[in-house]
C-alpha positions as CSV (number, residue, x, y, z in Angstrom):
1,X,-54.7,-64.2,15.8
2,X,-56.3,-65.2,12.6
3,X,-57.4,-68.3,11.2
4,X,-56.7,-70.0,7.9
5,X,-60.6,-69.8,7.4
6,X,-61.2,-66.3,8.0
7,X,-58.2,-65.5,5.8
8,X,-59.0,-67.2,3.2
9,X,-62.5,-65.1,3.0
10,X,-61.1,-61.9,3.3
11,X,-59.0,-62.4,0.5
12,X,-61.6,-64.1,-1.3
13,X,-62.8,-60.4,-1.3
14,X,-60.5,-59.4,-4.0
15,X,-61.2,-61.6,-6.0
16,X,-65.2,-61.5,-6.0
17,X,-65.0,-57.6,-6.9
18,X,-65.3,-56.3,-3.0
19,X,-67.9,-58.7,-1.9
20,X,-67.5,-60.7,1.4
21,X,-69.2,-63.4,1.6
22,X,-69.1,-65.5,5.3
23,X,-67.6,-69.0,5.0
24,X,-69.3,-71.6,5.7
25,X,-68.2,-75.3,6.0
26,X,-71.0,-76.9,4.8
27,X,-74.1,-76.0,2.8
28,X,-76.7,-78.3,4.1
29,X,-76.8,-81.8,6.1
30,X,-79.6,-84.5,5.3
31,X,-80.3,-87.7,7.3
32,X,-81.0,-91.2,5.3
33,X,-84.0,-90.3,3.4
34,X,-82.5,-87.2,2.7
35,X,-84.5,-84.9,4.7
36,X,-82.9,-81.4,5.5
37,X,-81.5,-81.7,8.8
38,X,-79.6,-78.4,8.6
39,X,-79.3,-76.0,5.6
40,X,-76.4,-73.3,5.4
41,X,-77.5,-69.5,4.5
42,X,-75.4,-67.5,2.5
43,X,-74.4,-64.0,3.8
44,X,-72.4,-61.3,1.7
45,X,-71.8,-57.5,2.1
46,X,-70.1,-54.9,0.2
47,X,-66.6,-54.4,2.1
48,X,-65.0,-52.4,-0.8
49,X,-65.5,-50.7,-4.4
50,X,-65.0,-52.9,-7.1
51,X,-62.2,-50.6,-8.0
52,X,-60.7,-51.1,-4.9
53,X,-60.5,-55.0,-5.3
54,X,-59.1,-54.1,-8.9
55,X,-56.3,-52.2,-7.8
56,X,-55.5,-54.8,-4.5
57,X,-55.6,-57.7,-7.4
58,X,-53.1,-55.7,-9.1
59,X,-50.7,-54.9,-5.9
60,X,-51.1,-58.8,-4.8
61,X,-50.3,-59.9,-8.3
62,X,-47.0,-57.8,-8.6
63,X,-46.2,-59.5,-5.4
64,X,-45.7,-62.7,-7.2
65,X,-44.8,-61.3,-10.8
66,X,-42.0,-59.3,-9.2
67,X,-41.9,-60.2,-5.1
68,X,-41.4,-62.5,-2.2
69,X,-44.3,-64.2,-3.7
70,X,-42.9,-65.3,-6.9
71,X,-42.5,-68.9,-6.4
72,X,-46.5,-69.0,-6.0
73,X,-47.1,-68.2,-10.4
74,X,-49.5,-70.6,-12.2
75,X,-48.2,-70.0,-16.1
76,X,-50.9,-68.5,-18.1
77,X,-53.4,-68.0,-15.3
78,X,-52.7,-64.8,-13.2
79,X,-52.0,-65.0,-9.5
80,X,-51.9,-62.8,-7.0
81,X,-50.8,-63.3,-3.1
82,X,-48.9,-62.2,0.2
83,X,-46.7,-64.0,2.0
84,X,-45.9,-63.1,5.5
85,X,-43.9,-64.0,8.5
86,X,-45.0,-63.3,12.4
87,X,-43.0,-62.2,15.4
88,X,-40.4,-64.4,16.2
89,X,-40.4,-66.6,13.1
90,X,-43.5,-68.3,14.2
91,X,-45.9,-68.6,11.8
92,X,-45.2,-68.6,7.9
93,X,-48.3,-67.5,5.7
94,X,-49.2,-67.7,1.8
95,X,-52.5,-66.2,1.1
96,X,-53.2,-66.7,-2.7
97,X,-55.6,-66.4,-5.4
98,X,-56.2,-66.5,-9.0
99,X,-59.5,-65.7,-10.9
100,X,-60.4,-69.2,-10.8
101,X,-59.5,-70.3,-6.5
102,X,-58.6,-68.6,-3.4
103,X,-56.2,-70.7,-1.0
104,X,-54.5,-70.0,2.6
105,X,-51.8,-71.8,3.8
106,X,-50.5,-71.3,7.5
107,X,-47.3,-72.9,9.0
108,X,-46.6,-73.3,12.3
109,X,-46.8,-74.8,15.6
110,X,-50.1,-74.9,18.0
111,X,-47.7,-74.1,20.7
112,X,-46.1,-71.1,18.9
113,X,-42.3,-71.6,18.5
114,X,-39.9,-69.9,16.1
115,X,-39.4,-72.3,12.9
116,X,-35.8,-73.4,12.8
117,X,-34.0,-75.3,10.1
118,X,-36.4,-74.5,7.2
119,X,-35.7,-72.7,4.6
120,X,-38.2,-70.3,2.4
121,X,-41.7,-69.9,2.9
122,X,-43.4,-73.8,3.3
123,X,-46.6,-72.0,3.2
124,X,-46.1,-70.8,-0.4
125,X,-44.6,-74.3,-1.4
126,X,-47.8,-76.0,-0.3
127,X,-50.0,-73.5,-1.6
128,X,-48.1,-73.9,-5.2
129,X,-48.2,-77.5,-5.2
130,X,-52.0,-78.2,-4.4
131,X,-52.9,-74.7,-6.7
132,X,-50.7,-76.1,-9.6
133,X,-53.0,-79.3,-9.8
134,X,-56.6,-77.7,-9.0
135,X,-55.6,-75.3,-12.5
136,X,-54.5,-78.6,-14.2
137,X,-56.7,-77.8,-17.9
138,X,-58.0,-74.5,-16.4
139,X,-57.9,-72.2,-19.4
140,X,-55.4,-69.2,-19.0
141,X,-57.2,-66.4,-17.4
142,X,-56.1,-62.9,-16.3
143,X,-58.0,-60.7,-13.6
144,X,-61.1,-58.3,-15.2
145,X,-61.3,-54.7,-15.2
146,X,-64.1,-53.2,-14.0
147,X,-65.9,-51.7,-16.1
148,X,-64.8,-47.6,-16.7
149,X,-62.0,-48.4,-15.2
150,X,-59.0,-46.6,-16.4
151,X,-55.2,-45.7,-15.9
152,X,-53.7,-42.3,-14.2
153,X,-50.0,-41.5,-13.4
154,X,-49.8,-40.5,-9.9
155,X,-47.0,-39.1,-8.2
156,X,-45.3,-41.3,-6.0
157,X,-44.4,-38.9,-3.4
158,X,-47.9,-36.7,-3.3
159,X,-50.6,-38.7,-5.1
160,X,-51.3,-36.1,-7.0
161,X,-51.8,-36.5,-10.7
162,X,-47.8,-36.9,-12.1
163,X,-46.0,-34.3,-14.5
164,X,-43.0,-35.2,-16.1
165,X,-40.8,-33.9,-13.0
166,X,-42.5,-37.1,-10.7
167,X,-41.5,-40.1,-10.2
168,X,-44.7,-42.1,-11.3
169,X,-47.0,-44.7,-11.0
170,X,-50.4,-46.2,-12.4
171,X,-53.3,-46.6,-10.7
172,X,-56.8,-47.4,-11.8
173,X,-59.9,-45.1,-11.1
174,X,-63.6,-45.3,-12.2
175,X,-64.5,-41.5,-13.7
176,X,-64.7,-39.0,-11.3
177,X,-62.8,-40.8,-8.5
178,X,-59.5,-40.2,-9.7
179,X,-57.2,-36.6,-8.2
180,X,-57.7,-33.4,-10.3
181,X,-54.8,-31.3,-8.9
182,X,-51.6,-32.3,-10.0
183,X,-48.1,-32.0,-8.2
184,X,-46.5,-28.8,-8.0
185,X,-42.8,-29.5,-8.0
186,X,-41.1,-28.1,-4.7
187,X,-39.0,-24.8,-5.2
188,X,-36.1,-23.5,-3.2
């Protein structure tokens, strides 16, 4: 499985505009005199567009505007997150973030048993109640666009550009990226 830790970075991802960047647990150790003992490196890479991120901040964030994550808002300060349930009932997940903190919160047993007797998501619970106090004076913040970034109705059963026959849905493209043929209604 996954840990907590590497979690939390990937979706740290989304955040940061498509760069990874490795976790690390520290950033450097000194001894008394405060000599450098050890010294962490930083290491990022591109994992996705900028675009991309964009649009999965926008997916994640509907999860809690209008989803099983809704319990996880911070008023005035948008949030986006996934919660998520194994096999089994064993584990219980919230991976959140807002533009100011990512956070992971796993529940379970080290021996994996199903979770009997509690109700909801715990995960999102905790995550909520230790996010709700790091955003304590935080101004009120929404995600950025990137930069050319712009809205196209899609189909939602091709992916083509919409016409007024399709059922349709927004998506956000840099120029050039988005589709240029648009759906051609089915005929009998």
């Amino acid at each position: 499985g996954v840990s907590v830790y590497e979690m939390c970075a990937a979706y740290s991802s989304f955040v940061n505009n498509g760069i990874y960047t490795k976790p690390k647990t520290y950033k450097k150790v000194t001894d008394a005199e405060g000599k450098v003992l050890l010294e962490s490196t930083t290491a990022t890479n591109v994992a996705f567009s900028e675009n991309a991120a964009y649009n999965m901040r926008l997916l994640l964030k509907n999860v809690v505007d209008f989803g099983t994550g809704g319990g996880a808002a911070i008023p005035g300060i948008d949030t986006g997150g996934k919660t998520g349930t194994t096999d089994s009932d064993h584990d219980r997940w919230f991976a959140g973030f807002t533009p100011y903190y990512c956070g992971v919160v796993w529940f379970g047993y080290d021996i994996p048993s199903p979770i009997w007797g509690v109700s909801g998501n715990p995960a999102l619970k905790m995550w909520k109640s230790v996010m709700d106090k790091v955003h304590v004076g935080l101004e009120s913040k929404t995600f950025p666009k990137p930069s050319g970034t712009y809205a196209t109705s899609l189909c939602a059963q091709s992916g083509k550009l919409a016409t007024s026959e399709c059922e349709s849905y927004y998506e956000y493209f840099t120029k050039g990226t988005a589709p240029k043929i648009y759906c051609e209604p089915e005929t009998d």
